[in-house]
Phi, psi and omega in degrees: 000123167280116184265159187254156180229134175246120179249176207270341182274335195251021166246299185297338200277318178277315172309287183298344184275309174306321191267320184224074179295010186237029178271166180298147130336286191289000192242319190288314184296333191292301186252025162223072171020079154223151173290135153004265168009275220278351195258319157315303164290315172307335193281313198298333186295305174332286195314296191310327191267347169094039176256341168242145188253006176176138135309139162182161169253142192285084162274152184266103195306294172302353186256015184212045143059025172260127160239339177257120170268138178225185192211143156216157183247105175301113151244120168293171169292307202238141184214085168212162175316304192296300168304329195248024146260356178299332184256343160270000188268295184251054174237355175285336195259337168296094185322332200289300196280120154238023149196133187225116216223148187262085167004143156231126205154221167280321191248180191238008183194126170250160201197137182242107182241118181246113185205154181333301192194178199279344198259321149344296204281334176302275207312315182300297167305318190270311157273035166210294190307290201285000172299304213245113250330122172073011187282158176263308227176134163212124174256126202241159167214145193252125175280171203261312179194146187294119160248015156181136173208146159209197188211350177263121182283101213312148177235341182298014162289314161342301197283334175294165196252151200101335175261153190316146149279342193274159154196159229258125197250000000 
């Protein structure tokens, strides 16, 4: 295991890369004093080390006419290495679902579903989502209204003092 080391430039450098990924070298550098160069190499380092894994732009769901969000709580037939991977190879290819995450609880998998309109959210569910290998059951729920999502990942644990900066990857 190779431990990584995070210093107060590469917690400020990720912080401003999570909130705007699409700023310059040179804008980044302005705001955690550092040079263009050098804010290149810390990123290339990052990149190297897994702590940032992609780049991507943040689309506005409602404004390219996904209005419905829904959560469904999966539950398999069978709770073996084989069902579930059978149901995870393919709920990986339902575009709709853009997040499917494996659970611990009453249910065995939550899925974060984004479609058009309710009748979309109908068509999905009922001829795809419960088609496919080894579901039991789905319980679904629709939001009403976001009142917070994000992608940027709390960092102030990095910062107190007393706490490692290293970790072990």
């Amino acid at each position: 295991m190779s431990k990584i080391i995070i210093d107060k430039y590469d917690l400020a450098l990720i912080d401003a890369l999570q909130r705007k990924g699409n700023a310059t070298n040179a804008v980044l550098g302005e705001q955690i004093h550092l040079s263009a160069s050098q804010i290149s190499r810390r990123i290339q380092r990052l990149e190297e080390d897994g702590i940032i894994d992609r780049y991507v732009a943040l689309l506005a769901p409602s404004a390219l006419g996904l209005g419905v969000t829904a959560f469904a709580q999966v539950i398999l037939e069978r709770h073996n290495d084989t069902a579930s991977e059978a149901f995870e190879s393919q709920v990986a290819q339902v575009a709709e679902v853009v997040d499917c995450y494996a659970i611990s609880g009453d249910a065995d998998y939550m899925l974060r579903l984004v479609v058009p309109d309710l009748s979309a959210f109908s068509d999905l569910l009922m001829k795809r989502l419960l088609n496919l290998p080894g579901v039991a059951r789905i319980k679904t729920s629709i939001a009403l209204k976001t009142i917070k999502q994000t992608h940027e990942l709390p960092l102030e644990h990095l910062k107190q003092p007393g706490k490692a900066k290293q970790r072990l990857r």
